[in-house]
C-alpha positions in Angstrom: 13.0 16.8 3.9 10.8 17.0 6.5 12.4 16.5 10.4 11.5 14.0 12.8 10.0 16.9 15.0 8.0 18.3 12.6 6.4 15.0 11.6 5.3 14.3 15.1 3.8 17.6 15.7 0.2 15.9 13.9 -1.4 14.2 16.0 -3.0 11.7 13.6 0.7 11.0 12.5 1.5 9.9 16.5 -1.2 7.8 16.3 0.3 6.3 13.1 3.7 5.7 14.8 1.7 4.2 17.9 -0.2 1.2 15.8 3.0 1.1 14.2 4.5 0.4 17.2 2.3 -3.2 18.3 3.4 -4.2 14.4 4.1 -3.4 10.9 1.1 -2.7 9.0 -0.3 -2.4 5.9 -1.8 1.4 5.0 -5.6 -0.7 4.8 -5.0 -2.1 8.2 -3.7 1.4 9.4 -7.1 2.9 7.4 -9.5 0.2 9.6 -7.9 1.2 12.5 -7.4 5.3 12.2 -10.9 5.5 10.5 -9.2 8.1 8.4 -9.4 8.1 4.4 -7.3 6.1 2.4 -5.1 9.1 0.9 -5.1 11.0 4.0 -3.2 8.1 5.3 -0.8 7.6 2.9 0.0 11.3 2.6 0.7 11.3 6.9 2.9 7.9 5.9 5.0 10.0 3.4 5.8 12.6 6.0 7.0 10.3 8.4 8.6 8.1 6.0 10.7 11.5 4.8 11.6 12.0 8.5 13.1 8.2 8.8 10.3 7.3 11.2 9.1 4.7 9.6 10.1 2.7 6.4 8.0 0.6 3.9 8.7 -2.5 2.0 6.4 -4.6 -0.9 4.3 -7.5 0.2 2.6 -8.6 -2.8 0.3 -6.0 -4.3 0.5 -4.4 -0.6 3.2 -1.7 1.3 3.9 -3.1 4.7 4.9 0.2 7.0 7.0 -0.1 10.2 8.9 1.8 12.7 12.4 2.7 12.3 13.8 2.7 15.5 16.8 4.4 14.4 14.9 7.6 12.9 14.5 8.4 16.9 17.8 9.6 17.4 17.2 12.7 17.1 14.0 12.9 19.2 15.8 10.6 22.1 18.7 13.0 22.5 16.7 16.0 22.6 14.2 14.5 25.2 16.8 12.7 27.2 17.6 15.4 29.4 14.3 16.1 30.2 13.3 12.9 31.0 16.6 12.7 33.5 15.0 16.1 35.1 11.4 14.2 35.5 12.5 11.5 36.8 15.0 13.2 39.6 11.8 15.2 40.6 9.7 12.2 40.8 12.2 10.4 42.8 12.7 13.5 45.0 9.0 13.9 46.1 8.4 10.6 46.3 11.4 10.6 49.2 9.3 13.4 50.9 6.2 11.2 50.8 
């Protein structure tokens, strides 16, 4: 099983997770939109799908993919504290300014 961090590491998987992210889509919309081949979709939507990012379900003949909010756990707690550090410089020059 692949980990969250790994899966976000390719960059044409983050761009998955952002359309992803305005709405559940089907891997033809996601193909229209990426420009990228049918297959080389589908393989970046297993990887992500193995790291809980996202998760499919049947509509018709289609797979509908969405985001898992839950599969960003991982990524949230790891990032938190440097997002807290960020922020505390950002407020602090913007008290010099």
């Amino acid at each position: 099983m692949v980990s969250a961090f790994e899966a976000i590491v390719e960059p044409s998987r983050r761009q998955l997770l952002d359309l992803l992210l305005r709405a559940p889509s089907s891997v033809g919309d996601l193909v229209a939109a990426t420009g990228m081949s049918q297959p080389s979709t589908s393989r970046h939507l297993r990887v992500l799908r193995e790291a809980d990012l996202v998760a499919s379900r049947p509509a018709g003949r289609q797979r509908i993919y969405e985001i898992r909010p839950e599969g960003f756990a991982a990524l949230a707690r790891w990032l938190t504290p440097y997002v807290v550090l960020w922020q505390g410089e950002r407020d602090a020059a913007a008290g010099r300014g």
